[in-house]
RODO-2510 file (C-alpha; in nm, 4 decimals, decimal comma):
residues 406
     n   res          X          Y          Z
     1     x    -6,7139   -13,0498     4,5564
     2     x    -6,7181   -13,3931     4,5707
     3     x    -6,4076   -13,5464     4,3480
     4     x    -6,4427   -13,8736     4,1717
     5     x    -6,1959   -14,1334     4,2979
     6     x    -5,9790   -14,3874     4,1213
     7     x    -6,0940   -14,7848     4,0532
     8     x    -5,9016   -15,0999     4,1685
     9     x    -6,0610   -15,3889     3,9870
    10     x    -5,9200   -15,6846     4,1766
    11     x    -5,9175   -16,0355     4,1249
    12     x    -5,9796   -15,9725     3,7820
    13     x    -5,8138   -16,1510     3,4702
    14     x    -5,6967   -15,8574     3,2698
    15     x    -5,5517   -15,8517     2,9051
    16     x    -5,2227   -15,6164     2,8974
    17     x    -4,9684   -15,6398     2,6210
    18     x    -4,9645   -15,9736     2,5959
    19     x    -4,9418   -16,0831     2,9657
    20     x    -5,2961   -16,1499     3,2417
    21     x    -5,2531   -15,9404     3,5456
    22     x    -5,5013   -15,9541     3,8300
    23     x    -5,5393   -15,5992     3,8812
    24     x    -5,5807   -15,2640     3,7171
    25     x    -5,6586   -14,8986     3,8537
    26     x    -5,7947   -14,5962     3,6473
    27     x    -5,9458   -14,3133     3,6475
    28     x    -6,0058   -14,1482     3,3009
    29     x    -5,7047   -14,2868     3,2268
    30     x    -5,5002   -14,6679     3,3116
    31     x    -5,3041   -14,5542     3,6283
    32     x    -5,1384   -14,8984     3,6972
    33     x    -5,1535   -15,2525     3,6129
    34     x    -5,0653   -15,5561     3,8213
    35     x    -5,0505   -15,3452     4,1217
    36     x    -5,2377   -15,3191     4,4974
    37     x    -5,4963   -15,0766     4,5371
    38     x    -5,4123   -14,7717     4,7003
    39     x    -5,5893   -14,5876     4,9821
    40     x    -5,8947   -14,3517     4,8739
    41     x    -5,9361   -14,6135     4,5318
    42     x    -6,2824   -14,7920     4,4984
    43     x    -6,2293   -15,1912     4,5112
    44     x    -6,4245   -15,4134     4,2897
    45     x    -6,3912   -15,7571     4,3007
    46     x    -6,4441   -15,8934     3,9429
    47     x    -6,4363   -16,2701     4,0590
    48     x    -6,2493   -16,3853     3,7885
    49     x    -6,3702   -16,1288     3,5461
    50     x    -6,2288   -16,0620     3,1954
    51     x    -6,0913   -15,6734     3,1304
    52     x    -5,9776   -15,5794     2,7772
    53     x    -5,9560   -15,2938     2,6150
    54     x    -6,2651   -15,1774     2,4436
    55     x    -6,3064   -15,3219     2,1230
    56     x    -6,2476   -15,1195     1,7887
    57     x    -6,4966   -15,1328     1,5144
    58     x    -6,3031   -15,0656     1,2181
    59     x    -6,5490   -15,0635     0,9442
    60     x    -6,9043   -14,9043     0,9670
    61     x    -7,1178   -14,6779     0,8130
    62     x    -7,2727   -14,5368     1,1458
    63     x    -7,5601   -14,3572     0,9765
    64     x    -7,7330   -14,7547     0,8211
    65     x    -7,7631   -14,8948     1,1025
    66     x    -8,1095   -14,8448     1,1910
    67     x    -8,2426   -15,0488     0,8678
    68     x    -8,2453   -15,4049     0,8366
    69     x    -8,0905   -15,6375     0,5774
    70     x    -8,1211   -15,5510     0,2139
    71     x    -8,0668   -15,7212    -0,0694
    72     x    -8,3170   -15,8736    -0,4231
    73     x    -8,1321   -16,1535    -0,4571
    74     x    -7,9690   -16,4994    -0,3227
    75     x    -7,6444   -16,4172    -0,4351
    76     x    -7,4427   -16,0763    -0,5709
    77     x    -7,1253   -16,1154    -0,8548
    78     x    -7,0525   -15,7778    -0,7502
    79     x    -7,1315   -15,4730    -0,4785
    80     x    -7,1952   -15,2734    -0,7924
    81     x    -7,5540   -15,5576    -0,8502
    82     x    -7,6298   -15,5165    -0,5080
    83     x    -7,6062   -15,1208    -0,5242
    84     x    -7,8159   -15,1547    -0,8588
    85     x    -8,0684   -15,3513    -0,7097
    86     x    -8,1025   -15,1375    -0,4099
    87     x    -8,1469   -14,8384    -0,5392
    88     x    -8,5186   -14,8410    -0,6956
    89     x    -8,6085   -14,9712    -0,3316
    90     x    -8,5004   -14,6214    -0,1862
    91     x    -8,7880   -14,4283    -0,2558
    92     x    -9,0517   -14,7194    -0,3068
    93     x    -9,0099   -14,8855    -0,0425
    94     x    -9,2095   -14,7508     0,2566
    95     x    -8,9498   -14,8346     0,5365
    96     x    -8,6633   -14,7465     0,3866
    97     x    -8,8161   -14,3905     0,3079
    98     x    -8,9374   -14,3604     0,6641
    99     x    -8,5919   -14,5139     0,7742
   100     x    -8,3677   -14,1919     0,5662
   101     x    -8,6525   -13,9328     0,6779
   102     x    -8,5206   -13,9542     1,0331
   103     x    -8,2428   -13,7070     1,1075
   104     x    -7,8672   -13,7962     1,0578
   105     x    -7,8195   -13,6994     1,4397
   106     x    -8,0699   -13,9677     1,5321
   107     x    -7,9323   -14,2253     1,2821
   108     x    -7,5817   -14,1697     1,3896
   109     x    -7,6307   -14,2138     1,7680
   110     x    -7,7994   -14,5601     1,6690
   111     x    -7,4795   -14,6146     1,5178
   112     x    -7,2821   -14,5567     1,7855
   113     x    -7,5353   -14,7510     2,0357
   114     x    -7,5249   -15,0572     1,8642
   115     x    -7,0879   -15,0094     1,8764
   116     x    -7,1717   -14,9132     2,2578
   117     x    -7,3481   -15,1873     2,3584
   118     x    -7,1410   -15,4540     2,2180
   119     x    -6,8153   -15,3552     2,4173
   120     x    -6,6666   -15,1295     2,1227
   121     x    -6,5018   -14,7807     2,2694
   122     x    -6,3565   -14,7082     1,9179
   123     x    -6,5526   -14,7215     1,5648
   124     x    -6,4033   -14,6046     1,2042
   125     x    -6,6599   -14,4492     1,0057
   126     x    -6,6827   -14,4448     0,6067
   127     x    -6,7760   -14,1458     0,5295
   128     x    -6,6878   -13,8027     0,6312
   129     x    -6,6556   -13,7220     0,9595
   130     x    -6,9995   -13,5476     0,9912
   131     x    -7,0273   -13,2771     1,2717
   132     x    -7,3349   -13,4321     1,4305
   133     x    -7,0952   -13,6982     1,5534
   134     x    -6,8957   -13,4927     1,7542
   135     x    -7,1886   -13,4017     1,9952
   136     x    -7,4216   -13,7249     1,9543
   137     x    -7,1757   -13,9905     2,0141
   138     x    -7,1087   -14,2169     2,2791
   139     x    -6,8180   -14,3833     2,2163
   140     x    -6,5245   -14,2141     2,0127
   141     x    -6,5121   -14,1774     1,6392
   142     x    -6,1951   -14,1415     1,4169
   143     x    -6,1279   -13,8640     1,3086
   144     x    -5,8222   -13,8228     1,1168
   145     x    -5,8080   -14,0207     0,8223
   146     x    -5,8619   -13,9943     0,4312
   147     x    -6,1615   -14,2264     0,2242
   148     x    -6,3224   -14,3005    -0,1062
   149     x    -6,6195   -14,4787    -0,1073
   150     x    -6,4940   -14,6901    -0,4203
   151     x    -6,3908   -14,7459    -0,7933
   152     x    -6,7803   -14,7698    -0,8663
   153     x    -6,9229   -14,4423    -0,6513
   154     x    -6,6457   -14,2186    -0,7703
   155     x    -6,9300   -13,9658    -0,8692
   156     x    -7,1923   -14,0988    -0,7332
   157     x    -7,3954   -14,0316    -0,4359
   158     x    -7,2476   -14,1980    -0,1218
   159     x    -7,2623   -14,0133     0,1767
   160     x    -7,5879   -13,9618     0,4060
   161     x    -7,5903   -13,6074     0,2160
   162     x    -7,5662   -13,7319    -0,1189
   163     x    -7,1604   -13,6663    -0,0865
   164     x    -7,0012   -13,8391    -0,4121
   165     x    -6,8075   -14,1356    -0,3309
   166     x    -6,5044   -13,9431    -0,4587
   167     x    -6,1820   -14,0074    -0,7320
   168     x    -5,9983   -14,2542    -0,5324
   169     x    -5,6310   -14,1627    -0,6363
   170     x    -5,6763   -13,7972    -0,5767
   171     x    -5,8488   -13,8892    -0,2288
   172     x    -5,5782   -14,0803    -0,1358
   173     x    -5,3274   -13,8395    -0,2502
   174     x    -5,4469   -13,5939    -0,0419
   175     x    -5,4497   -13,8299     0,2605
   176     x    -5,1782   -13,7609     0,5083
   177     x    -4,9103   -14,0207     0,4824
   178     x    -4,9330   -14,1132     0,8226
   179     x    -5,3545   -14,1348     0,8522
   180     x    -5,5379   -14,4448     0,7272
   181     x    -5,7117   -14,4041     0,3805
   182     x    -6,0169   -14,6239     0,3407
   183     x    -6,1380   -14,7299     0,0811
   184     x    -6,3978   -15,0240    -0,0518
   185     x    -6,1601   -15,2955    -0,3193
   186     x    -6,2148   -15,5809    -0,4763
   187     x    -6,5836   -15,6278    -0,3191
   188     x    -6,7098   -15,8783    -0,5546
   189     x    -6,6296   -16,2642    -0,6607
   190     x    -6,6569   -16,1148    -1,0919
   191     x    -6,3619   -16,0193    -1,3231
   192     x    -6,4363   -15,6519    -1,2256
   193     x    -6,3690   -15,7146    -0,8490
   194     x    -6,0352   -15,9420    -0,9061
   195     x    -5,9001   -15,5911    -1,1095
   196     x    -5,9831   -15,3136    -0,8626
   197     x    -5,6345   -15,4277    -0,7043
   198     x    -5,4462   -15,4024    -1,0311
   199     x    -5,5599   -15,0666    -1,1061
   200     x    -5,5537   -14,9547    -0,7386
   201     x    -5,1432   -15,0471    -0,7646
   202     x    -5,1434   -14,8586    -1,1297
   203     x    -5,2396   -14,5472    -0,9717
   204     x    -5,0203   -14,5897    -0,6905
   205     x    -5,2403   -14,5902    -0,4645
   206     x    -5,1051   -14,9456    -0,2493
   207     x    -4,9008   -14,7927     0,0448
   208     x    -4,8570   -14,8106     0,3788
   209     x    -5,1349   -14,6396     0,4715
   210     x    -5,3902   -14,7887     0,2647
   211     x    -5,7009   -14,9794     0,4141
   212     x    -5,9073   -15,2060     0,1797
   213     x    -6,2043   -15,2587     0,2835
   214     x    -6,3578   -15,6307     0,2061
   215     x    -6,1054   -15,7651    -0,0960
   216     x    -6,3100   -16,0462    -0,1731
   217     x    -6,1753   -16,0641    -0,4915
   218     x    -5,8371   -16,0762    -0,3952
   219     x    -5,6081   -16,3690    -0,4628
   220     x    -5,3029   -16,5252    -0,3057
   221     x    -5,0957   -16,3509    -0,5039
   222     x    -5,3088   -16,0027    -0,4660
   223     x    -5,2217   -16,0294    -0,0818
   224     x    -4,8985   -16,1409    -0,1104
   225     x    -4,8233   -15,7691    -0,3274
   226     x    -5,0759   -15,6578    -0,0121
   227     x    -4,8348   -15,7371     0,1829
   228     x    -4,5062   -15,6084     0,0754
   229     x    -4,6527   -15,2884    -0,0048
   230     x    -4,7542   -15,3096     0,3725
   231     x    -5,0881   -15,1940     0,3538
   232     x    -5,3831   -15,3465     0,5170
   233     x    -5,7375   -15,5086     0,5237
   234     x    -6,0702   -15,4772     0,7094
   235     x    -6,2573   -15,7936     0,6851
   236     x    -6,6311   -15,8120     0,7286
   237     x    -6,7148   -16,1937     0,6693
   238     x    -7,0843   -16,1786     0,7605
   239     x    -7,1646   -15,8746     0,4908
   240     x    -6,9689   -16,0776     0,2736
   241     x    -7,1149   -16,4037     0,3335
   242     x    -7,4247   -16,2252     0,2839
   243     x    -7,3697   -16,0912    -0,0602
   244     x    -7,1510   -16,3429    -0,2129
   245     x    -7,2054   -16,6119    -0,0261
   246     x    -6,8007   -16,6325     0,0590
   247     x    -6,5430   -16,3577     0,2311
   248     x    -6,1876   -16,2581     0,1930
   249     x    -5,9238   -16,5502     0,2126
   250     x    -5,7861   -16,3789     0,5189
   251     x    -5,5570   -16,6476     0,6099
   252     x    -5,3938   -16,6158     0,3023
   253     x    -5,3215   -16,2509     0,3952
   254     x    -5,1924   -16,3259     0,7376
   255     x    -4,9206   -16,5545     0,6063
   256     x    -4,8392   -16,3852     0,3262
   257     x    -4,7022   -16,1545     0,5423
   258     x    -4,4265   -16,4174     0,6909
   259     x    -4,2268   -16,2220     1,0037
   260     x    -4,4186   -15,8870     0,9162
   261     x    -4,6883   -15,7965     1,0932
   262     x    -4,9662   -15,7753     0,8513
   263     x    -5,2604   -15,5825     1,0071
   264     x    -5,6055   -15,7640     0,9668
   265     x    -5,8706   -15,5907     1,1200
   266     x    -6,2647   -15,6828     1,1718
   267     x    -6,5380   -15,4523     1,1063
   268     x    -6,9202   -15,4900     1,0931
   269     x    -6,9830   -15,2750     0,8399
   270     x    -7,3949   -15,1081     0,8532
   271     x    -7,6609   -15,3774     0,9243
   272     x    -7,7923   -15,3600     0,5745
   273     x    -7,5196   -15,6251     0,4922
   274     x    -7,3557   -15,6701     0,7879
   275     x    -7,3992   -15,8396     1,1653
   276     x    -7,5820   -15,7318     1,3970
   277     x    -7,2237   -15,6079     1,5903
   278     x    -6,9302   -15,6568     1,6537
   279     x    -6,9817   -15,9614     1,9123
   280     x    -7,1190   -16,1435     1,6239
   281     x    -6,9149   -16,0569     1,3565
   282     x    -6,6489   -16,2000     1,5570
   283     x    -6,7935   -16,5783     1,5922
   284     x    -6,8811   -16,5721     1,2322
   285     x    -6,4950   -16,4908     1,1409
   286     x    -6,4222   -16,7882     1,3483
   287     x    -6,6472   -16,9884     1,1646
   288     x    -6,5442   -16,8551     0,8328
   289     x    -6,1732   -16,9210     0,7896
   290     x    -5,8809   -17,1301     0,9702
   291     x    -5,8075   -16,7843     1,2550
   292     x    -5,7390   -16,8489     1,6095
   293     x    -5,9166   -16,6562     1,8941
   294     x    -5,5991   -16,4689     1,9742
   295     x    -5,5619   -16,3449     1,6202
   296     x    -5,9500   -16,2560     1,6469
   297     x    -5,9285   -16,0532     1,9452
   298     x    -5,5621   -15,9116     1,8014
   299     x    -5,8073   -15,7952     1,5191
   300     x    -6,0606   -15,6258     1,7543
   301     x    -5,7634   -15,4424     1,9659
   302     x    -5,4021   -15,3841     1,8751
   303     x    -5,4050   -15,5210     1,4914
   304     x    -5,7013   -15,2799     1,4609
   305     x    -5,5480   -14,9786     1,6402
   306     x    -5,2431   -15,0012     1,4418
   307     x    -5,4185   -15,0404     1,0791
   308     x    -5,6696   -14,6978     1,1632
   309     x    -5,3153   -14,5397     1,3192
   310     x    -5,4742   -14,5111     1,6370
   311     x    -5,1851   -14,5936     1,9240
   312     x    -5,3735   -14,4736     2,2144
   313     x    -5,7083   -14,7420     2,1666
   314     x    -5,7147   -15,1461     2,1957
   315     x    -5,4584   -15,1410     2,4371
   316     x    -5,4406   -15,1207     2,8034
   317     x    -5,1098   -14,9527     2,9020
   318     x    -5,0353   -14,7211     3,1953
   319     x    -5,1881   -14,3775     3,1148
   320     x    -5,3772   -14,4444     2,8329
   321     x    -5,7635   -14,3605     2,8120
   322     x    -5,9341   -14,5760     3,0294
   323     x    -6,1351   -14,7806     2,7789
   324     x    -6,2766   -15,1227     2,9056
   325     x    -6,4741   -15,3760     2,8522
   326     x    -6,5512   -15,6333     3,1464
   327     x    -6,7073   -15,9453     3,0319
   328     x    -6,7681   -16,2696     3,2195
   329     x    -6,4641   -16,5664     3,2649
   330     x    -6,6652   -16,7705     2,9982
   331     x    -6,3616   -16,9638     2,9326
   332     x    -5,9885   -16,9621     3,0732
   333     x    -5,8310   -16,7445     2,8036
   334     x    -5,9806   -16,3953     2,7487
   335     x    -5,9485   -16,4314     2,3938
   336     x    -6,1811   -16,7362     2,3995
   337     x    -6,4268   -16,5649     2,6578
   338     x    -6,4806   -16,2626     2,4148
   339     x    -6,5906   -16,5495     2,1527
   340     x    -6,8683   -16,6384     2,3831
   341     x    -7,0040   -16,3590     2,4805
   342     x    -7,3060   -16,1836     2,3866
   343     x    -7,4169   -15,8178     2,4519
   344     x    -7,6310   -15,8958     2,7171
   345     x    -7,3517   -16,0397     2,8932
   346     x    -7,1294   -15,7378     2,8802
   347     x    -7,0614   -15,6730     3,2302
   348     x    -6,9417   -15,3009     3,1737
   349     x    -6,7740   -15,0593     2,9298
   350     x    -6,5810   -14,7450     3,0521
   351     x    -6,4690   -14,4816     2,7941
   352     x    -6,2000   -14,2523     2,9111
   353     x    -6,2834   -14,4201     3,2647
   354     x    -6,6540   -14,3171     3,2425
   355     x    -6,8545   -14,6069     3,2711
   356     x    -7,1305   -14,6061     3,0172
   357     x    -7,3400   -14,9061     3,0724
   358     x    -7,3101   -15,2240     3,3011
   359     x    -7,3998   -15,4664     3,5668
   360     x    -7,5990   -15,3712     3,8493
   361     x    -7,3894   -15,5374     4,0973
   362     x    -7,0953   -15,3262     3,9462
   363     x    -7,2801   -15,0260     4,0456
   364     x    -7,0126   -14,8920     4,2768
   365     x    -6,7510   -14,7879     3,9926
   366     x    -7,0284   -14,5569     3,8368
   367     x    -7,0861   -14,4090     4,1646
   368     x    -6,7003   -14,4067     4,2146
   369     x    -6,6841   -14,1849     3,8910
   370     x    -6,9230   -13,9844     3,9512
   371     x    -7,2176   -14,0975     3,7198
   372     x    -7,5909   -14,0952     3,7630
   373     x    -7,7385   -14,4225     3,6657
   374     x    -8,0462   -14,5051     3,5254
   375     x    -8,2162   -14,8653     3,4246
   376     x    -8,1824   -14,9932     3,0811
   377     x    -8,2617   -15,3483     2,9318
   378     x    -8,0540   -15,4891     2,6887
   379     x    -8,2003   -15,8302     2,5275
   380     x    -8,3802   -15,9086     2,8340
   381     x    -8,0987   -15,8428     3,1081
   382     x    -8,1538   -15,5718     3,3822
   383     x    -7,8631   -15,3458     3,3537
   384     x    -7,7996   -14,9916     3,4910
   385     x    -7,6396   -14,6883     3,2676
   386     x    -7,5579   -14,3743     3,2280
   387     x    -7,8538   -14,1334     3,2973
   388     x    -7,7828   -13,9091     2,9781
   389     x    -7,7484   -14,1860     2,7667
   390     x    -8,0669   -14,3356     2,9013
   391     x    -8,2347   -14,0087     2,8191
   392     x    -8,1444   -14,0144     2,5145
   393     x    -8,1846   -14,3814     2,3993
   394     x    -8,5876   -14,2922     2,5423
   395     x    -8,5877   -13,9701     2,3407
   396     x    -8,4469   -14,1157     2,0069
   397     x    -8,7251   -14,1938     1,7861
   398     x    -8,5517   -14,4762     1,6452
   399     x    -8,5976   -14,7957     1,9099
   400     x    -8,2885   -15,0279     1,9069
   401     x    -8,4096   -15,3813     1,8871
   402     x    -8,4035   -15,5313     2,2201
   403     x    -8,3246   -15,1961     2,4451
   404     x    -8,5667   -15,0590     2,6408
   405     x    -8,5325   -14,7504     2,8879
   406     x    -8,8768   -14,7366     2,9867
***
């Protein structure tokens, strides 16, 4: 048998705790950072190259992803229009009915493709954690953690199986203390939307643990009470922008927190509102509020890990899964790189040390690990990939925009 060795990237520019270090070595997991290669490794010269830890997604609805943007309207008051408006569409509307007649395995693993391809090793899903996504994934999934889909779904349909959306205080009182409970507040500019965090606090449901989801509604005030209760928020500016033509005031949130860390995250949500990924959604935050690219890229790593309770992902320490994402030196801080880049310029993502899709030229660190590769194209780019994953992109009848295995 022929083992699979360890990887020295060299010369690279790598993002660890804080601190650039030219080096890192892994196998399925971070062996050592900063450090010489040792004999038996495989050496790749990264010329400069960016390493961070893969990005985490942490809001999506994996099983959306495959339709387009939906809404009747220029402008929403409230999710609960948007849902209103939508609804009719569902079974008139020819695409949409073709899009929910293909299987949630299919739908899912588009889900997880777009995450893939835009450097993100780690997604949160809203919903439950479906079994299909244990065997048709190729990144990782969370999997411990409590949700409600909202105040306004409570018993309504809101899963892919027609799941209701659930009584939010006894969902989140049966949510371990220590897991993440999701849960959709205050999405809306109306009177309705600036309450949900009043009568989320009445129920005593703002801990710790709890993750709003979008809190467009919320004012200066609302985050300051955010805050002190230590909870947390996912922000999706570009489904917000989309609907309401504005998004959280997230700055507000990270100040209100003074010498606390108050954990802002960024999610994509589904492409029926949201961006395209996670790439994007990360250059419209910058364009929608006064953030820095540090705090951006805090938001897509650590600041993200810690919200979903996740201690092991968006970080690259010694022994730690081996989750990267190489992109080019597009500017001289990583943080600012990540801004520029696109997914066609991803240069490779590992998870757990397998690499999953990449470069041609880095071609030696899949052979190094032990992976077939096959071609793909991603938006025009000649890259190489896993062969299984190339199988199944070709298999899946639903075709990712801009990815061809053929």
């Amino acid at each position: 048998m022929i083992w699979a060795s360890a990887v020295s990237f060299v010369n690279a520019r790598v993002a660890a705790e804080g601190r650039l270090e030219e080096s890192v070595r892994f196998t399925s997991r971070i062996l050592s950072i900063g450090e010489r290669p040792r004999r038996g490794d495989t050496v790749v010269d990264l010329r400069g190259g960016v390493v961070l830890p893969g990005l985490v997604n942490a809001h999506d609805h994996l099983e959306l992803n495959h339709y387009g943007r939906l809404k009747s309207r220029d402008r929403y008051e409230n999710a609960s229009e948007w849902i209103d408006d939508i609804r009719p569409r569902l079974s008139g509307d020819p695409a949409i009915r073709d899009g929910r007649a293909q299987s949630l395995t299919e739908r899912l693993f588009i889900g997880g493709l777009k995450n893939l391809l835009a450097g993100v090793t780690t997604v949160a899903h809203h919903n439950p954690f479906y079994s299909e996504l244990r065997r048709t994934m190729p990144i990782r999934v969370m999997r411990r953690y409590g949700w409600a889909h909202s105040f306004r779904l409570e018993r309504q349909p809101a899963g892919a199986r027609g799941e209701p959306g659930g009584d939010v205080a006894h969902r989140w009182r049966s949510t371990p203390p220590d897991a993440p409970f999701l849960v959709h507040l205050a999405e809306g500019v109306d009177a309705d939307a600036q309450g949900e965090l009043p009568r989320l606090e009445a129920l005593g449901c703002l801990k710790p643990n709890t993750v709003i989801i979008h809190g467009v509604g919320i004012d200066g005030n609302g985050w300051r009470r955010v805050a002190e209760a230590g909870a947390g928020l996912v922000w999706c500016p570009a489904s917000n922008a989309f609907l309401f033509g504005r998004t959280a005031s997230v700055r507000e949130l990270l100040d209100a927190g003074g010498h606390a860390r108050t954990h802002v995250a960024l999610g994509t949500d589904s492409r029926v509102t949201g961006s395209r990924d996670l790439l994007e959604e990360l250059r419209v935050a910058y364009g929608a509020t006064p953030v820095s690219h540090a705090e951006l890229l805090d938001m897509v790593t650590t600041r993200a890990a810690a919200l979903l309770r996740l201690p092991r992902s968006g970080r690259i320490v010694v022994n730690a899964p081996a989750d990267l994402l190489v992109i080019p030196p597009f500017a001289p801080e990583p943080a600012a790189a990540l801004l520029l880049t696109m997914r066609h310029d991803v240069r490779l993502v590992t998870v757990g040390g397998r690499p999953m899709v990449g470069d041609a030229d880095l071609a030696a660190v899949f052979r190094a690990r032990r992976v077939t590769v096959r071609p793909l194209r991603v938006d025009g780019a000649a890259k190489i990939a896993d062969s299984g994953l190339v199988r199944r992109i070709a298999g899946c009848p639903i075709v990712e925009p801009g990815v061809s295995a053929r």
